[in-house]
N, CA, C and O atoms as CSV, one atom per row, in Angstrom:
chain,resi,resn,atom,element,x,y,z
A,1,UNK,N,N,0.820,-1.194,0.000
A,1,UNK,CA,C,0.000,0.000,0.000
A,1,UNK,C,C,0.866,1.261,0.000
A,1,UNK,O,O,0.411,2.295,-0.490
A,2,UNK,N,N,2.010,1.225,0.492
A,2,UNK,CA,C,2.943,2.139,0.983
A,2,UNK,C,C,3.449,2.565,-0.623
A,2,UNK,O,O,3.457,3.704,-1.089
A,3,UNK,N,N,3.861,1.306,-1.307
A,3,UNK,CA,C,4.755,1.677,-2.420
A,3,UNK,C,C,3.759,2.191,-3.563
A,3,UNK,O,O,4.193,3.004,-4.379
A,4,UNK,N,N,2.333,1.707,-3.652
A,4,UNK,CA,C,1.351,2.496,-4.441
A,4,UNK,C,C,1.204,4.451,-4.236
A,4,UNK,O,O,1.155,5.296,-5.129
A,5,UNK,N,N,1.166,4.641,-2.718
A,5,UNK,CA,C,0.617,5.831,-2.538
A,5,UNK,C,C,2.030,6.340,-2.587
A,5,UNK,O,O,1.931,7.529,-2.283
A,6,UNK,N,N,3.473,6.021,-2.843
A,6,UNK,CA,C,4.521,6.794,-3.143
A,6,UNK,C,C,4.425,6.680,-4.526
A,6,UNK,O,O,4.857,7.708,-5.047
A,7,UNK,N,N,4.062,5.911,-5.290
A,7,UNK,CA,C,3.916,6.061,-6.609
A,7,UNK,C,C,2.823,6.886,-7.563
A,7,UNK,O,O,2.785,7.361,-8.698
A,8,UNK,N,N,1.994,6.764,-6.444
A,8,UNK,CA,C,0.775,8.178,-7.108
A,8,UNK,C,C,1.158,9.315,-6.731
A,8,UNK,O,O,0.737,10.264,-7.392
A,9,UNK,N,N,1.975,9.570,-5.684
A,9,UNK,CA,C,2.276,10.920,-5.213
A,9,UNK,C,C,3.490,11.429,-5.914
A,9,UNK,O,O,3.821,12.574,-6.222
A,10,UNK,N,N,3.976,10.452,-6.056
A,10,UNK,CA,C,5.343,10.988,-7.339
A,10,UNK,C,C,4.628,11.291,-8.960
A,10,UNK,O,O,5.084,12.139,-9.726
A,11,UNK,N,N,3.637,10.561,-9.220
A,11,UNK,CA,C,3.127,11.078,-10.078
A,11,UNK,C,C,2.401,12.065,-10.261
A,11,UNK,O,O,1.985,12.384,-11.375
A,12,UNK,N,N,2.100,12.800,-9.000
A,12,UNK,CA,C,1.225,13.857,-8.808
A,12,UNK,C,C,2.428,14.805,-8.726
A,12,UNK,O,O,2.239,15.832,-9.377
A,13,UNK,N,N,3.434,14.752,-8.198
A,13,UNK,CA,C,4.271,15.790,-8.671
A,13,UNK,C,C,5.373,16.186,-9.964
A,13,UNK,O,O,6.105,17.138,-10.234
A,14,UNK,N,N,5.113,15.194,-10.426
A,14,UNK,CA,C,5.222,15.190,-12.175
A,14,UNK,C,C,4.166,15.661,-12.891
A,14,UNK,O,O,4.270,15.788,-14.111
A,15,UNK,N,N,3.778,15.768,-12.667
A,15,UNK,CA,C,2.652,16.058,-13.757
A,15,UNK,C,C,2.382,17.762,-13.987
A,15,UNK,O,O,1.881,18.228,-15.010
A,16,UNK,N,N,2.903,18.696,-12.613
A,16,UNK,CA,C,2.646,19.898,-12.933
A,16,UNK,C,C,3.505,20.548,-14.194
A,16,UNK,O,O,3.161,21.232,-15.158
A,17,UNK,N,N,4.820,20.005,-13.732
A,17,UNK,CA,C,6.566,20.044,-14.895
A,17,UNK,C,C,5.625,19.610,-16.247
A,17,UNK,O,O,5.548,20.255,-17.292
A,18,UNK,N,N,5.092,18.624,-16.001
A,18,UNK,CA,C,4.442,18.248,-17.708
A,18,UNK,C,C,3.342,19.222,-18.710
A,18,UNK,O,O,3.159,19.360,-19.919
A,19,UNK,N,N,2.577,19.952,-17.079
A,19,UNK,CA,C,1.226,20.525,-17.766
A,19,UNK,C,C,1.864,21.734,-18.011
A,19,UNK,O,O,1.315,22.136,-19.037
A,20,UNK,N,N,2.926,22.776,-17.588
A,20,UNK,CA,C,3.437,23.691,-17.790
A,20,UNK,C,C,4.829,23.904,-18.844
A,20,UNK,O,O,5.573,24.861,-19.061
A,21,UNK,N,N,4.755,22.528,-19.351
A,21,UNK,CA,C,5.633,22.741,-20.823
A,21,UNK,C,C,4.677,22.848,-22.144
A,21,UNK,O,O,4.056,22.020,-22.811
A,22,UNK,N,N,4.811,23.903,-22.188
A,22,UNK,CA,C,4.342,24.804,-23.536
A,22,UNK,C,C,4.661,24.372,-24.796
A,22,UNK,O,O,5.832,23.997,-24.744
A,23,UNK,N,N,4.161,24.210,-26.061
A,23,UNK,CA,C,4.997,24.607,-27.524
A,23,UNK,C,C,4.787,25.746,-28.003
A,23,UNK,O,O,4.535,25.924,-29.194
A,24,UNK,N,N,4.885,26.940,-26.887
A,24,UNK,CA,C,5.179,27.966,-27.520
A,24,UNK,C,C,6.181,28.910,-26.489
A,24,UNK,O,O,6.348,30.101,-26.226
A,25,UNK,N,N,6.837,27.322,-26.009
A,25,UNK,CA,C,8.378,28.231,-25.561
A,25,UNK,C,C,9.520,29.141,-26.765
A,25,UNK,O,O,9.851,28.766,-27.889
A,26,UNK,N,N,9.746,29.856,-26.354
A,26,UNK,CA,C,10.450,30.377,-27.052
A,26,UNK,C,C,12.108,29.992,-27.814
A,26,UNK,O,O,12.720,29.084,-27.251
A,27,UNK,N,N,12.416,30.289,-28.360
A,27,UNK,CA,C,13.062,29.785,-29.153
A,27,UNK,C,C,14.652,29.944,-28.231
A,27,UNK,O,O,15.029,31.097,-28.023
A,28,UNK,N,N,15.659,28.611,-27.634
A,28,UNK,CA,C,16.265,29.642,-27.544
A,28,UNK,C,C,17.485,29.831,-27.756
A,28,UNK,O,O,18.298,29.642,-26.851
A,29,UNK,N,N,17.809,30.180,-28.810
A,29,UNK,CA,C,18.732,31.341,-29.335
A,29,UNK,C,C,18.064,32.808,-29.860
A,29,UNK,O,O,18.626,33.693,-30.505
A,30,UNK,N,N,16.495,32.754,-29.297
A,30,UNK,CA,C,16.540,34.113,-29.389
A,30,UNK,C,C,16.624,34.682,-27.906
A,30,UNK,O,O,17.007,35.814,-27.611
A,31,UNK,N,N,16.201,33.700,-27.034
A,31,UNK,CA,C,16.173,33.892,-25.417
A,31,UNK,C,C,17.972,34.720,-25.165
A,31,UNK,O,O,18.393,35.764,-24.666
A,32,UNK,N,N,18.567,33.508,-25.849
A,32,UNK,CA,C,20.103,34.353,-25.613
A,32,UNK,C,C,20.567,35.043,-26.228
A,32,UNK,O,O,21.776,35.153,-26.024
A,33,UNK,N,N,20.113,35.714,-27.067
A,33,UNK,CA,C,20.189,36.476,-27.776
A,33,UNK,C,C,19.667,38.085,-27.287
A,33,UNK,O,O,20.317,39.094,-27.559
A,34,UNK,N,N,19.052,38.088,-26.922
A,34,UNK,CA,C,17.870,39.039,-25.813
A,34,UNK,C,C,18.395,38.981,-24.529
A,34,UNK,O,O,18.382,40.072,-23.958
A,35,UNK,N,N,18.947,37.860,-23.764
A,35,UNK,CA,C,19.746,38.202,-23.076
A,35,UNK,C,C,21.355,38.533,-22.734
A,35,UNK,O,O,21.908,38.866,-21.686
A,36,UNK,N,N,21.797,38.319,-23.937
A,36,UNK,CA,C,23.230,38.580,-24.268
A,36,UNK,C,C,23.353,40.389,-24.764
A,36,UNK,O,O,24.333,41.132,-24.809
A,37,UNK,N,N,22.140,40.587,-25.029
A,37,UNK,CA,C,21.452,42.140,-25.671
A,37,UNK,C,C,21.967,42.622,-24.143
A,37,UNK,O,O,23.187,42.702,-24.279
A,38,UNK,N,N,21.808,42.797,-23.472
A,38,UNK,CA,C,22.015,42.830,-21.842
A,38,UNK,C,C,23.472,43.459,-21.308
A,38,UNK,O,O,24.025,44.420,-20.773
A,39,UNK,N,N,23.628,42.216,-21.854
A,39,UNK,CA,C,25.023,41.597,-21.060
A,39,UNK,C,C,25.170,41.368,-19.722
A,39,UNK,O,O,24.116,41.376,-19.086
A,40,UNK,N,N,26.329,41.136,-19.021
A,40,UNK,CA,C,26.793,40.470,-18.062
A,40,UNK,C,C,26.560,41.636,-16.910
A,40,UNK,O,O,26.508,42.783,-17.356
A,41,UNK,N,N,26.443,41.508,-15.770
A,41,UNK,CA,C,25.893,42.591,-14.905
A,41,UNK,C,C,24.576,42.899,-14.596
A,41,UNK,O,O,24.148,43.027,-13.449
A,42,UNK,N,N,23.807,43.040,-15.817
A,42,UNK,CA,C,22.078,43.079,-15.803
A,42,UNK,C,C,21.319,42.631,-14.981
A,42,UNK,O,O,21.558,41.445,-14.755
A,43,UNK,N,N,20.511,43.030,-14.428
A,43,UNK,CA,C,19.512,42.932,-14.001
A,43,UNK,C,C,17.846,42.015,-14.567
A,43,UNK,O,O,16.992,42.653,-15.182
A,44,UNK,N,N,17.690,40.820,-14.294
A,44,UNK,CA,C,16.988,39.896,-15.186
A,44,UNK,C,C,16.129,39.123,-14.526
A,44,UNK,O,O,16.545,38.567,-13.510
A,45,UNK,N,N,14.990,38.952,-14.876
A,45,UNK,CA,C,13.842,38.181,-14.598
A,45,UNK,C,C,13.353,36.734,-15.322
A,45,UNK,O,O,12.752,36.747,-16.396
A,46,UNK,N,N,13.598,35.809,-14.792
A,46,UNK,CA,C,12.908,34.509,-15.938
A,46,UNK,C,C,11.998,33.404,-15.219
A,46,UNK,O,O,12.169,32.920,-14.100
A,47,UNK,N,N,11.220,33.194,-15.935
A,47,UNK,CA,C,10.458,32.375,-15.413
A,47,UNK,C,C,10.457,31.117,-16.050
A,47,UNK,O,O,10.186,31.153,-17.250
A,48,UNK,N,N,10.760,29.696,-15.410
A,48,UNK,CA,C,10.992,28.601,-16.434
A,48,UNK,C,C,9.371,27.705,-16.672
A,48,UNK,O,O,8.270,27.827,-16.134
A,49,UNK,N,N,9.761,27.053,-17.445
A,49,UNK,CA,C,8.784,26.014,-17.997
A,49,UNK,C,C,7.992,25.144,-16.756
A,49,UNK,O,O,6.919,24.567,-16.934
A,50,UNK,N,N,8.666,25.165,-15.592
A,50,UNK,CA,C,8.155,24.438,-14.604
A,50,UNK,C,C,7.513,25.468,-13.592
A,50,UNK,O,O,7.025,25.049,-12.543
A,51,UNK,N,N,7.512,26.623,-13.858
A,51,UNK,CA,C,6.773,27.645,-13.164
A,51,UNK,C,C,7.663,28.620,-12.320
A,51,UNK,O,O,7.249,29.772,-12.190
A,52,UNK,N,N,8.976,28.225,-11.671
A,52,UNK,CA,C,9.923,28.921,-11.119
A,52,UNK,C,C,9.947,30.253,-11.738
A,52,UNK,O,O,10.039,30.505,-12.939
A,53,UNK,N,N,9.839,31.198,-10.601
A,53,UNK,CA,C,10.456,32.358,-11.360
A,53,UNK,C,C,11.924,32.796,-10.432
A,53,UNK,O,O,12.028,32.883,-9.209
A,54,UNK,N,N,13.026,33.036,-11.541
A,54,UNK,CA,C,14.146,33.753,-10.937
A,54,UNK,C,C,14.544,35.681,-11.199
A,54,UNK,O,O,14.274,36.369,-12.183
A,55,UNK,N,N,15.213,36.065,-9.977
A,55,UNK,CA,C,15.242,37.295,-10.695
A,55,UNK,C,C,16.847,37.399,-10.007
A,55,UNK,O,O,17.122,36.905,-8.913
A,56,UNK,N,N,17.618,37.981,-10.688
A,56,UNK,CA,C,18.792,38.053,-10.235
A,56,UNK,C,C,20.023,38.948,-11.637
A,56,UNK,O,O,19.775,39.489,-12.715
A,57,UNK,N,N,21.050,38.749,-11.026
A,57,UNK,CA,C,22.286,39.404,-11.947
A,57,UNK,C,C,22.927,38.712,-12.745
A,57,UNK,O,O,23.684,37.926,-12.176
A,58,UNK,N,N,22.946,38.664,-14.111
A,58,UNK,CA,C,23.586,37.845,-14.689
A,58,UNK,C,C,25.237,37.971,-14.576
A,58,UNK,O,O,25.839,39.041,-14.660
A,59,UNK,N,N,25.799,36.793,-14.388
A,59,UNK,CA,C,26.781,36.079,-13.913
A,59,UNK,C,C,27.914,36.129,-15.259
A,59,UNK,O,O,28.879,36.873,-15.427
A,60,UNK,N,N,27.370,35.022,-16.123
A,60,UNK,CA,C,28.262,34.942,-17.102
A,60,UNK,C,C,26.980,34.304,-18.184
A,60,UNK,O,O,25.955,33.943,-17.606
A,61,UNK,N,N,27.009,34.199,-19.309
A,61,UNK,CA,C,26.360,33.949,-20.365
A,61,UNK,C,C,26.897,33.038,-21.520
A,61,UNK,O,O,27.474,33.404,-22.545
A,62,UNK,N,N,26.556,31.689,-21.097
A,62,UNK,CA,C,27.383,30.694,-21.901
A,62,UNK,C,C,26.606,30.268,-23.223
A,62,UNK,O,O,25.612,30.879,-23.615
A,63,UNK,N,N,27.303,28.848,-24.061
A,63,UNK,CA,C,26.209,28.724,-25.059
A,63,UNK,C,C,24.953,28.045,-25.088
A,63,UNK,O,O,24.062,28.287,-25.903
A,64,UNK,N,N,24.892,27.023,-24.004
A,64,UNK,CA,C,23.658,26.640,-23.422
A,64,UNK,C,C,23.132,27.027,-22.399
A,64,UNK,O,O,22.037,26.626,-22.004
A,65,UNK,N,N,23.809,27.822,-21.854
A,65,UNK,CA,C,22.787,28.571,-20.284
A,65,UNK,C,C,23.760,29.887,-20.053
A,65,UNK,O,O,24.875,30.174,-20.489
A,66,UNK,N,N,22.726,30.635,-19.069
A,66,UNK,CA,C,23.088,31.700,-18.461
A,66,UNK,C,C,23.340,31.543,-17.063
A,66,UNK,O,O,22.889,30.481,-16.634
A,67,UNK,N,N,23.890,32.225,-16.252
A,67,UNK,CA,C,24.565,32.048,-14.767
A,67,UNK,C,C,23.887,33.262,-14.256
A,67,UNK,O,O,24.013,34.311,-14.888
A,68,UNK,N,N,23.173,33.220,-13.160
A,68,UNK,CA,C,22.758,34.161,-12.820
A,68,UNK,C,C,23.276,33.971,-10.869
A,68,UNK,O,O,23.451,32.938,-10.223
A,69,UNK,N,N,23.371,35.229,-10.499
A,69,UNK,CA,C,23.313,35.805,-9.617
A,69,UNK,C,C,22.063,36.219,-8.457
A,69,UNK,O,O,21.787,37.407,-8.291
A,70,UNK,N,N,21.471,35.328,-7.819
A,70,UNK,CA,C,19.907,35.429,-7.138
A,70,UNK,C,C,20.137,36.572,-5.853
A,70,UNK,O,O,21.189,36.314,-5.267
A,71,UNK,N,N,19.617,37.435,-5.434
A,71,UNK,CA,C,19.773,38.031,-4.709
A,71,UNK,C,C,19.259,37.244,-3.065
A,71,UNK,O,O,18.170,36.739,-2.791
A,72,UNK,N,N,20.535,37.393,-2.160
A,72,UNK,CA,C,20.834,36.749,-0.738
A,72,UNK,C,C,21.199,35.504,-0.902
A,72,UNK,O,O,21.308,34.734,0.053
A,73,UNK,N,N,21.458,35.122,-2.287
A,73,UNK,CA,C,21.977,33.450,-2.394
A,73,UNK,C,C,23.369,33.653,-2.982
A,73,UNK,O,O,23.503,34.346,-3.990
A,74,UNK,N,N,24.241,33.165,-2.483
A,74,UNK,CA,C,25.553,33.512,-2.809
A,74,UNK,C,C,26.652,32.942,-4.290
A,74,UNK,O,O,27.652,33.258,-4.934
A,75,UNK,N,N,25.400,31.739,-4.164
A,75,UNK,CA,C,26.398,30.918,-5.735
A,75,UNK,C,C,25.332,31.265,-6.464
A,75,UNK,O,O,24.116,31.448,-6.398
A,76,UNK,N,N,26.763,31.300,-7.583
A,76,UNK,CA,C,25.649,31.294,-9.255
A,76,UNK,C,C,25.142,29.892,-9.658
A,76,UNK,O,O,25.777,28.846,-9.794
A,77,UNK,N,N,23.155,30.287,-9.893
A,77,UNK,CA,C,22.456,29.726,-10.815
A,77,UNK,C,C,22.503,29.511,-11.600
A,77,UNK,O,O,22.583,30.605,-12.158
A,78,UNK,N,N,22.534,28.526,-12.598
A,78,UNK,CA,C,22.858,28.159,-14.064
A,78,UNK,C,C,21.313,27.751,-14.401
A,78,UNK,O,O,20.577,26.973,-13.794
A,79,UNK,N,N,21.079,28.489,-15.504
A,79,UNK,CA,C,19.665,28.374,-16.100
A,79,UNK,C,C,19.687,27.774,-17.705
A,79,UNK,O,O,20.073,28.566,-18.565
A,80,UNK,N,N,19.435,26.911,-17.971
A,80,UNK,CA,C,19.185,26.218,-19.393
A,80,UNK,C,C,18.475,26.954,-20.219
A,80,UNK,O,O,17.311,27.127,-19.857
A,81,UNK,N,N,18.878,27.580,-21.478
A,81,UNK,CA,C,17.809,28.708,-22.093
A,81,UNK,C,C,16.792,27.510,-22.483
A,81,UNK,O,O,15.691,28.027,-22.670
A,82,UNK,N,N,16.729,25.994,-22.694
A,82,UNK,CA,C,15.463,25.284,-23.102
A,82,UNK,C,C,14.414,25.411,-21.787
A,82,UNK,O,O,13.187,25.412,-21.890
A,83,UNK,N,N,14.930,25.485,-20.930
A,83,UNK,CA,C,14.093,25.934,-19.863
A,83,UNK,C,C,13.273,27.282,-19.494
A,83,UNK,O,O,12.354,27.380,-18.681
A,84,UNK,N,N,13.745,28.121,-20.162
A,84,UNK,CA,C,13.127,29.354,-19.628
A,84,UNK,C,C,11.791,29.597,-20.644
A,84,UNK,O,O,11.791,29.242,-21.823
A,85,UNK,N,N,10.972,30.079,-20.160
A,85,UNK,CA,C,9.411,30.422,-20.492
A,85,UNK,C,C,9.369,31.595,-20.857
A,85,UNK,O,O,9.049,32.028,-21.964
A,86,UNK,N,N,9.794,32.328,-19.651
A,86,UNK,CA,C,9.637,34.124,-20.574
A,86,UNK,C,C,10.806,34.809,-19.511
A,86,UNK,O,O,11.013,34.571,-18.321
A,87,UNK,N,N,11.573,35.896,-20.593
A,87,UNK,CA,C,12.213,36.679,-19.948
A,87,UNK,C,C,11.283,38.048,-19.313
A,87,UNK,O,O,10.104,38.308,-19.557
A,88,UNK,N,N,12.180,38.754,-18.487
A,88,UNK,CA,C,12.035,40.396,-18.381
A,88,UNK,C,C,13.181,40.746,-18.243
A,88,UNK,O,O,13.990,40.091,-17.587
A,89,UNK,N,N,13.521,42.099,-18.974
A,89,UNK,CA,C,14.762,42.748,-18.529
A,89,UNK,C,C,13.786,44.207,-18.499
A,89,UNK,O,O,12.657,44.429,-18.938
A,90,UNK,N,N,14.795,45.088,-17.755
A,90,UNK,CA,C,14.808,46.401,-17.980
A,90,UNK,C,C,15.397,46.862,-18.887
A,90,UNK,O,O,15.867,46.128,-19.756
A,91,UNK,N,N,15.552,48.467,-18.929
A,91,UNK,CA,C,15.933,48.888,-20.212
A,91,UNK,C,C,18.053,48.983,-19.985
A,91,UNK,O,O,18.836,49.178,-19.055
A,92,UNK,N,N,18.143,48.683,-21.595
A,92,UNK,CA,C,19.633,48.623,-21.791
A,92,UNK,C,C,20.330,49.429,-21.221
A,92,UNK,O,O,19.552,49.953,-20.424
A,93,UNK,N,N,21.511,49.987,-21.069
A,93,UNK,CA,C,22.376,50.220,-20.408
A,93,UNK,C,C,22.388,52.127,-21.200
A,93,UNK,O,O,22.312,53.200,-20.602
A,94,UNK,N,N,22.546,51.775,-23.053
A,94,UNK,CA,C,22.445,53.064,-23.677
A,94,UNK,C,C,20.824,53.642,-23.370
A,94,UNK,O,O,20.744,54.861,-23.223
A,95,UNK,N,N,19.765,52.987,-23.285
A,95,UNK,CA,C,18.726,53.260,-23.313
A,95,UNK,C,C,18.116,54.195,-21.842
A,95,UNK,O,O,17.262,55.059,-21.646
A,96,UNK,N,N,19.292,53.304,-20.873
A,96,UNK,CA,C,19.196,54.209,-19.387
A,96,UNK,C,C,19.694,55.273,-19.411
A,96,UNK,O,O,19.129,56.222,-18.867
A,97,UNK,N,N,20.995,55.425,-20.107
A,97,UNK,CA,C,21.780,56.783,-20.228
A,97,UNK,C,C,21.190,58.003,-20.959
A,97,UNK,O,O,21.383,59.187,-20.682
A,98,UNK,N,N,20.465,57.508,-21.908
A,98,UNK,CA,C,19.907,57.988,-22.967
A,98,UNK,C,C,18.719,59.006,-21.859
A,98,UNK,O,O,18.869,60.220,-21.991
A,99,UNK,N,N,17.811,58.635,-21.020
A,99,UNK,CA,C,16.723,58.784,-19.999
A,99,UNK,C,C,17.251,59.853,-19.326
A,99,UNK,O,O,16.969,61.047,-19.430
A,100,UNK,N,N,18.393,59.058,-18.319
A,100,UNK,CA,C,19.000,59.912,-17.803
A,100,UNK,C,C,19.844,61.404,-18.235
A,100,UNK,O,O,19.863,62.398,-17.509
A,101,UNK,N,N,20.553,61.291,-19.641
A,101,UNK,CA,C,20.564,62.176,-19.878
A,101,UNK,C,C,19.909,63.510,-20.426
A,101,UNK,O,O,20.300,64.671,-20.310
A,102,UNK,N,N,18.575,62.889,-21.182
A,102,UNK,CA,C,16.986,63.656,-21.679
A,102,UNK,C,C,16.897,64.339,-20.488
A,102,UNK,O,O,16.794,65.563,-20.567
A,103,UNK,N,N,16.918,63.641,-19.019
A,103,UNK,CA,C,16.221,64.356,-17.879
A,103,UNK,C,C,16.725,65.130,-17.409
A,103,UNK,O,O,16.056,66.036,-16.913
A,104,UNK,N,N,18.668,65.167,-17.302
A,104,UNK,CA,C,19.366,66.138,-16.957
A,104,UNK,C,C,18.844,67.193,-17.611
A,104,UNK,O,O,18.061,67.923,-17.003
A,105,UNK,N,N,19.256,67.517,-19.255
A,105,UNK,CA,C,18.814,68.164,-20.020
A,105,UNK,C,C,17.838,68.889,-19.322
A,105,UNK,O,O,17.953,69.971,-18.746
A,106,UNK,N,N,16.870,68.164,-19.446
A,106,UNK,CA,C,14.910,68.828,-19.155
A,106,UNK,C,C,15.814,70.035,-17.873
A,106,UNK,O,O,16.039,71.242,-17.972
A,107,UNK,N,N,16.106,69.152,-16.873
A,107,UNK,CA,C,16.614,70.387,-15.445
A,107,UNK,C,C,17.180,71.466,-15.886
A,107,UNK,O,O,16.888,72.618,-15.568
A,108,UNK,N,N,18.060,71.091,-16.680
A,108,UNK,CA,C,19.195,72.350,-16.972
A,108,UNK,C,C,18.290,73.756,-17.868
A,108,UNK,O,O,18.232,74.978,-17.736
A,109,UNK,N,N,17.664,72.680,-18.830
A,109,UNK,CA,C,16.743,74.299,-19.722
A,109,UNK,C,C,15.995,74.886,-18.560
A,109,UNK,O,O,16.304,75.973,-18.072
A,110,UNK,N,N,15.076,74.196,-18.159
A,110,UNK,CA,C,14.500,74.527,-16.711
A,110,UNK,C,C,14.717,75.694,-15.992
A,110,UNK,O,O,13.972,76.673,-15.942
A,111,UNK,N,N,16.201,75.467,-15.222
A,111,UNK,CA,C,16.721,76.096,-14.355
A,111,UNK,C,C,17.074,77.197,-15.095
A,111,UNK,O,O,17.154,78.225,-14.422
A,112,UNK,N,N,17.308,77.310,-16.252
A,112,UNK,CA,C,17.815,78.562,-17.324
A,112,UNK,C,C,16.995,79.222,-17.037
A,112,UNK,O,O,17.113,80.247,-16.366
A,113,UNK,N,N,15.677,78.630,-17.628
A,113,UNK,CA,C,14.565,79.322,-18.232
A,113,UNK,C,C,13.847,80.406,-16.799
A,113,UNK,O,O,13.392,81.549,-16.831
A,114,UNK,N,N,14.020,79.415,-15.639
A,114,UNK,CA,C,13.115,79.428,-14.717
A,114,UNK,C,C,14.105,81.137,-13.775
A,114,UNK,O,O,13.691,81.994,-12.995
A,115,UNK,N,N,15.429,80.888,-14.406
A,115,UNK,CA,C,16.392,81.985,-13.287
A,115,UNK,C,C,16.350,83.254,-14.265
A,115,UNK,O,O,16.269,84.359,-13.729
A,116,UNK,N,N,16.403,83.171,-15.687
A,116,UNK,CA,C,15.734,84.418,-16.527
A,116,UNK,C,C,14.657,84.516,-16.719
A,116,UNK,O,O,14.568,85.305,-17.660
A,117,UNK,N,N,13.093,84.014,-16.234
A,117,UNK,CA,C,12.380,84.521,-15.661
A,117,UNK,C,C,12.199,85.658,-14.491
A,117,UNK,O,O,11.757,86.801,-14.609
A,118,UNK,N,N,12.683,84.980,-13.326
A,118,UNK,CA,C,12.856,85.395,-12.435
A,118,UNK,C,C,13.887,87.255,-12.339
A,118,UNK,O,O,13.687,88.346,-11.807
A,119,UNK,N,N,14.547,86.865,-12.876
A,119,UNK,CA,C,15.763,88.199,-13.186
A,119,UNK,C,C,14.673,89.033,-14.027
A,119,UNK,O,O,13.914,89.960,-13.746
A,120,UNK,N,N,14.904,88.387,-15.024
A,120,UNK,CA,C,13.864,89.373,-15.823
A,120,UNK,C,C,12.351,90.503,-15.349
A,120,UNK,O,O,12.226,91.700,-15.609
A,121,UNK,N,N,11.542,89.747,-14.727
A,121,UNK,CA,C,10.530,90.295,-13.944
A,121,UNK,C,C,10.859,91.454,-12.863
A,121,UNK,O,O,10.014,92.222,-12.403
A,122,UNK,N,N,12.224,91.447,-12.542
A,122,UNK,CA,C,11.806,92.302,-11.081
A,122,UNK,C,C,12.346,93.961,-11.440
A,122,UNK,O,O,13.042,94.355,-12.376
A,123,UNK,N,N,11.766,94.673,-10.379
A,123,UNK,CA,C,11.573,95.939,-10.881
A,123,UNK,C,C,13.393,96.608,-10.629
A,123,UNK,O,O,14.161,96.303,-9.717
A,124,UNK,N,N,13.565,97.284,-11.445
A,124,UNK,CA,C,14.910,98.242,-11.037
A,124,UNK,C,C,14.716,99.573,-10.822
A,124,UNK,O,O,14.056,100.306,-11.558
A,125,UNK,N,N,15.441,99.988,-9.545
A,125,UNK,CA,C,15.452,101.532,-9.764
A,125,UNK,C,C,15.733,102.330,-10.584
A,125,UNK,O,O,16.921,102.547,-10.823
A,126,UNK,N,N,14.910,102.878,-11.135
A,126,UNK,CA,C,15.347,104.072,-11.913
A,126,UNK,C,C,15.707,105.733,-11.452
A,126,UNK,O,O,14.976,106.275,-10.623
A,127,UNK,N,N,16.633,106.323,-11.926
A,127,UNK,CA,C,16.699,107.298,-11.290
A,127,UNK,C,C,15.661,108.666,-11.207
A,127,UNK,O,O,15.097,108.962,-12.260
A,128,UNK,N,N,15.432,109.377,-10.188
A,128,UNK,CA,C,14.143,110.201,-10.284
A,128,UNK,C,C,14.705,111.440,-11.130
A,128,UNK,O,O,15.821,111.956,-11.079
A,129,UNK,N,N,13.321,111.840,-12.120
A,129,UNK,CA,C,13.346,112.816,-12.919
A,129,UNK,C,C,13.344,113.841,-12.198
A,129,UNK,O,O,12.693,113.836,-11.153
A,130,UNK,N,N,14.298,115.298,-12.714
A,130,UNK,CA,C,14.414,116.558,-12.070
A,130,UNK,C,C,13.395,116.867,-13.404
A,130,UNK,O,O,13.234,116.273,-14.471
A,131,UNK,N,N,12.659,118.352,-12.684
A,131,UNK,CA,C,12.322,118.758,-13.980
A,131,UNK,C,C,13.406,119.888,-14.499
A,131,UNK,O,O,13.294,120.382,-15.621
């Protein structure tokens, strides 16, 4: 009885790994491709075929998996790109700079605009007319 109900219960935990493999995982050499877009350092989100989601720093980026970095876990994760379901990244590295520098910008006209306003508006003495 013992070895039946370990054998249904092992099959009950197989079966989720089975119902959550997709054929419309993604392809992947475009997975690493998208994440090699990145690169090493990044900041990355994946969720695999068995439902796991990881989020962490990528490590190193090999030709069958990526190494990631999990935050409070000290060794690198090695992730199989046939495994992964869907990425997230944030935006690229030029794409952050790019933000960041638009926004400096925005301050700086700003502060121009906003301190020759200011100058501009206020009254000056003029000297009084004799007649």
């Amino acid at each position: 009885m013992n070895r039946l109900t370990s054998l249904l219960l092992m099959c009950a935990l197989l079966a989720p790994a089975v119902a959550h493999a997709s054929p419309n995982a993604p392809d992947p050499a475009k997975v690493r491709a998208r994440i090699a877009k990145h690169g090493v350092g990044s900041w990355i989100w994946i969720e695999e075929v068995n439902g796991v989601a990881l989020y962490g720093r990528i490590v190193n980026i090999d030709p069958a998996s990526v190494g990631l970095q999990l935050a409070n876990y000290p060794e690198v994760t090695p992730v199989l790109y046939t495994d992964i379901a869907r990425v997230r990244v944030g935006p690229s590295k030029a794409a952050f700079w790019t933000i960041l520098c638009v926004g400096a910008g925005a301050v700086a006209v700003s502060a121009i605009v906003g301190f020759h306003e200011v100058h501009q508006n206020q009254i000056h003495p003029t000297p009084a007319l004799r007649p």
